[in-house]
C-alpha positions as CSV (number, residue, x, y, z in Angstrom):
1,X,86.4,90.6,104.0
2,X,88.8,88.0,106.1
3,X,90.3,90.7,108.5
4,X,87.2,93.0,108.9
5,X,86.7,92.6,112.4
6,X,90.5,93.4,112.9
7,X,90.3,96.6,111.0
8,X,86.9,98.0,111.2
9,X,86.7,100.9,113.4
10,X,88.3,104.0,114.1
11,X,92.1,104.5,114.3
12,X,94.0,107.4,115.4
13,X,97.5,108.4,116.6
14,X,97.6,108.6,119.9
15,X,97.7,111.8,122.2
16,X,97.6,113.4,118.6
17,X,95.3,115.5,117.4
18,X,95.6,115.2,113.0
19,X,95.2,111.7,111.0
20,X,92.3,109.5,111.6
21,X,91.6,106.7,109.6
22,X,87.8,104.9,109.6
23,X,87.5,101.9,108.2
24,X,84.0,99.9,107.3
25,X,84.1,96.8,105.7
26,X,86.2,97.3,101.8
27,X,85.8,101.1,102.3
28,X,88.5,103.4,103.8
29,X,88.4,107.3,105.0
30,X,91.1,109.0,105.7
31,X,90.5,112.7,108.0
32,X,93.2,115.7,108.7
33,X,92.2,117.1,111.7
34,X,88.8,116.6,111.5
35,X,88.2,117.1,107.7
36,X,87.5,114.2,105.0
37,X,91.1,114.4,102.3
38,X,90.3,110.7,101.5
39,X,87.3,108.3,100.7
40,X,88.3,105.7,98.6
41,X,87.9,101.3,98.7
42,X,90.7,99.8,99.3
43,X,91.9,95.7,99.0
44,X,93.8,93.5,101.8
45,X,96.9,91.2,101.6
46,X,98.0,88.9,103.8
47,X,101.5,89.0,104.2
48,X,104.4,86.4,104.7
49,X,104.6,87.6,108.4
50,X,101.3,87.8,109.1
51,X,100.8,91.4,108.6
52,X,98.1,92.3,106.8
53,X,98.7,95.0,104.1
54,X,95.9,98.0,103.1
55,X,96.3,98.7,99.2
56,X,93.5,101.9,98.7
57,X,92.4,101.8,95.2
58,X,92.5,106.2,95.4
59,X,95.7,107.5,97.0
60,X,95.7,111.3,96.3
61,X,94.9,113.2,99.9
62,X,93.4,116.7,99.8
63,X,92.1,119.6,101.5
64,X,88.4,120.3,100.9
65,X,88.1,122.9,98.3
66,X,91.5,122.1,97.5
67,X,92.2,121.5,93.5
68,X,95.1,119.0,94.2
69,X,96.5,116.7,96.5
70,X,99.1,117.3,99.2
71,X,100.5,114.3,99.7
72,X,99.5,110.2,98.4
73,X,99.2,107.1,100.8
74,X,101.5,104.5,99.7
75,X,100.1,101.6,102.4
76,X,98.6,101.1,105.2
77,X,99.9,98.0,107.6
78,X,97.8,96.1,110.2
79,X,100.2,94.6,112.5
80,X,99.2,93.0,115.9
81,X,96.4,95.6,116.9
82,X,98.6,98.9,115.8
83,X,97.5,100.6,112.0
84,X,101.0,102.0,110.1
85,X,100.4,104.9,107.8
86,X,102.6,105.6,105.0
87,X,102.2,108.6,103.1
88,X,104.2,110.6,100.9
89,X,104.4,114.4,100.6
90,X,105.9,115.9,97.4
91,X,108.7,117.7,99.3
92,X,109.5,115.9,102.7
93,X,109.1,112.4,101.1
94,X,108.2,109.7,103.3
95,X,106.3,109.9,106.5
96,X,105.0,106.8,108.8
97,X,102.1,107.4,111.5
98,X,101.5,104.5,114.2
99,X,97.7,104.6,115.0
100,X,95.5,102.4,117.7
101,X,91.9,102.0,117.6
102,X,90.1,104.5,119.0
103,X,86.5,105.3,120.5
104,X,86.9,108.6,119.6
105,X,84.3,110.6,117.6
106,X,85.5,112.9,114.6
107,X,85.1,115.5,117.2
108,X,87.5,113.8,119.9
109,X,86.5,112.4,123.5
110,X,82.7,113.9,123.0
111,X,79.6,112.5,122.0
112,X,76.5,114.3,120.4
113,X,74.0,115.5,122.6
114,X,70.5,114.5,122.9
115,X,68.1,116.4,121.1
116,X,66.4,117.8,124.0
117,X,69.7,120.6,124.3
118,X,68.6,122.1,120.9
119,X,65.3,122.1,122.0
120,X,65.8,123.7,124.9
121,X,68.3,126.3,123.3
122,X,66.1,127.3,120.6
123,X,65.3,131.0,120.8
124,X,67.0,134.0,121.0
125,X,70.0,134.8,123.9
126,X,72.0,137.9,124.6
127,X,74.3,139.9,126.6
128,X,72.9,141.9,129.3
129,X,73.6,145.2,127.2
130,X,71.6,143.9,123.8
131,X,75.0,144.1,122.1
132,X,75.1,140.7,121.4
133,X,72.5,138.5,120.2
134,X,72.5,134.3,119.6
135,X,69.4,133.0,117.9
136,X,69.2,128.9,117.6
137,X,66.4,127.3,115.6
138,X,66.9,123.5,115.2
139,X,70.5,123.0,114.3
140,X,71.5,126.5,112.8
141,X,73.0,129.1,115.1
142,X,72.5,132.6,113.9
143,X,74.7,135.2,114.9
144,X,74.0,138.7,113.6
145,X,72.5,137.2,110.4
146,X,75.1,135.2,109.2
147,X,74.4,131.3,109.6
148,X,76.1,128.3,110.7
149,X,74.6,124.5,111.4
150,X,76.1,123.5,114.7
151,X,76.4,120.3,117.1
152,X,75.9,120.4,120.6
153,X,78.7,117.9,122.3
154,X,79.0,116.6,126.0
155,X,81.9,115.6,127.5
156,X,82.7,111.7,128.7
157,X,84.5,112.8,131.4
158,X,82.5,111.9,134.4
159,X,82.5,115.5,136.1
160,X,82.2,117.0,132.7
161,X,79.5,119.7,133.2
162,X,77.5,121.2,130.2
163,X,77.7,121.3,126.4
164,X,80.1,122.3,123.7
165,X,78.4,124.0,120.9
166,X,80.7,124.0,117.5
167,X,80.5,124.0,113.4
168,X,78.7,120.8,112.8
169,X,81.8,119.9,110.4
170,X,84.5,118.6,112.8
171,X,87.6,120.2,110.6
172,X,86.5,124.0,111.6
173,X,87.6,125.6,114.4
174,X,85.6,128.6,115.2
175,X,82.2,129.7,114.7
176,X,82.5,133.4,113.4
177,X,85.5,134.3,115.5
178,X,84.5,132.8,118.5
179,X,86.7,129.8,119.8
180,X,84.6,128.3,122.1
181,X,81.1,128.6,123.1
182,X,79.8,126.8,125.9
183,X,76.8,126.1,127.2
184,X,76.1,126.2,131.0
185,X,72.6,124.6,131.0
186,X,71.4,128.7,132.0
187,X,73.7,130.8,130.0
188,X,75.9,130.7,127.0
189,X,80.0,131.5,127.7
190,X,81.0,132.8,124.1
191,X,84.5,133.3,124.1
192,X,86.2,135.6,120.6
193,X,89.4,134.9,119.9
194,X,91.5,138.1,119.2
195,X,94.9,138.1,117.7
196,X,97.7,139.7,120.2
197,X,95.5,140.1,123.0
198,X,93.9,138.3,126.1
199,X,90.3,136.5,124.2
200,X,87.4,138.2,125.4
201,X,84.1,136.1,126.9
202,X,80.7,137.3,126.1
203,X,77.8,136.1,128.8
204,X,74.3,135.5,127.1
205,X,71.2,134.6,129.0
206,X,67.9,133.9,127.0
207,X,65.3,136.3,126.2
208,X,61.9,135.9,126.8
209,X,59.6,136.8,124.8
């Protein structure tokens, strides 16, 4: 494709956490806060004014698990360095989104950890009273015996300290209830969120066995 090395990349809004668009050679996604509502190809048109214009050949954007679409892209523009989305929602009508190439991962400014955390993590970790219990074999976190594949994260940030353990899909936003769970590099800082009330934070250290 002519503009590919314009346009391949990431592109997101920025200071905005909600569309990101990845583009790879004629192939196009399109992510709401983390979650895939559009794979598709797309073609390119060079335009009188030298923009260059983004038809996709599917337009309808939805939810996973969703049975239709909430809104449909009409275009996307590339126009010195900045990505203009237009999309339509079947209510509001028109809405435009300016995004900039971004370095950004689908799960923000972080980067997925070496392997060596999971090894390390692997095993079982508690409270000091028993009452809660972590168990981590490869990439699934077990929590009571209800199972989730996770992705250990470290921050770019220079002082950035520790790991960020999440839902290996980048669109979720707990794991079982609990907002955030960090990983000190000696304990686990598992924070529930509760509904009308301060969030509570759970300290687990490993268990040796």
């Amino acid at each position: 494709m002519k503009f590919e090395n314009e346009l391949s990349g990431a592109w997101e809004e920025r200071g905005v956490i909600g569309t990101r668009v990845e583009i790879e050679k004629n192939k196009i996604i399109i992510l709401w806060r983390g979650g895939e509502v559009l794979k598709t190809t797309f073609r390119s048109k060079l335009e009188d004014d030298g923009k260059i214009t983004l038809i996709p050949k599917e337009t309808g954007m939805k939810y996973k698990g969703s049975f239709s679409n909430y809104a449909t892209v009409e275009k996307l523009v590339y126009d010195s360095g900045k990505l203009e989305f237009c999309h339509v929602f079947p209510i509001t009508g028109k809405s435009t989104e300016v995004l900039e190439k971004t370095d950004n991962t689908r799960y923000g400014n972080f980067d997925v950890a070496d392997k060596s955390v999971l090894k390390y993590l692997a095993g079982k970790w508690a409270t000091d009273d028993g009452g809660t219990t972590f168990v981590f074999s490869g990439n699934v976190l077990d929590i009571g015996g209800f199972k989730k594949k996770i992705a250990v994260l470290k921050g770019r940030d220079r002082a950035a300290q520790g790991f960020r353990i999440v839902d290996i899909d980048p669109a979720a936003d707990m794991i079982f209830g609990y907002s955030r769970i960090f990983f000190t590099g000696y304990s686990i800082e598992a924070t529930i969120h509760v509904c009308d009330a301060p969030s509570i934070t759970e300290i687990l250290h490993k268990v040796q066995e």
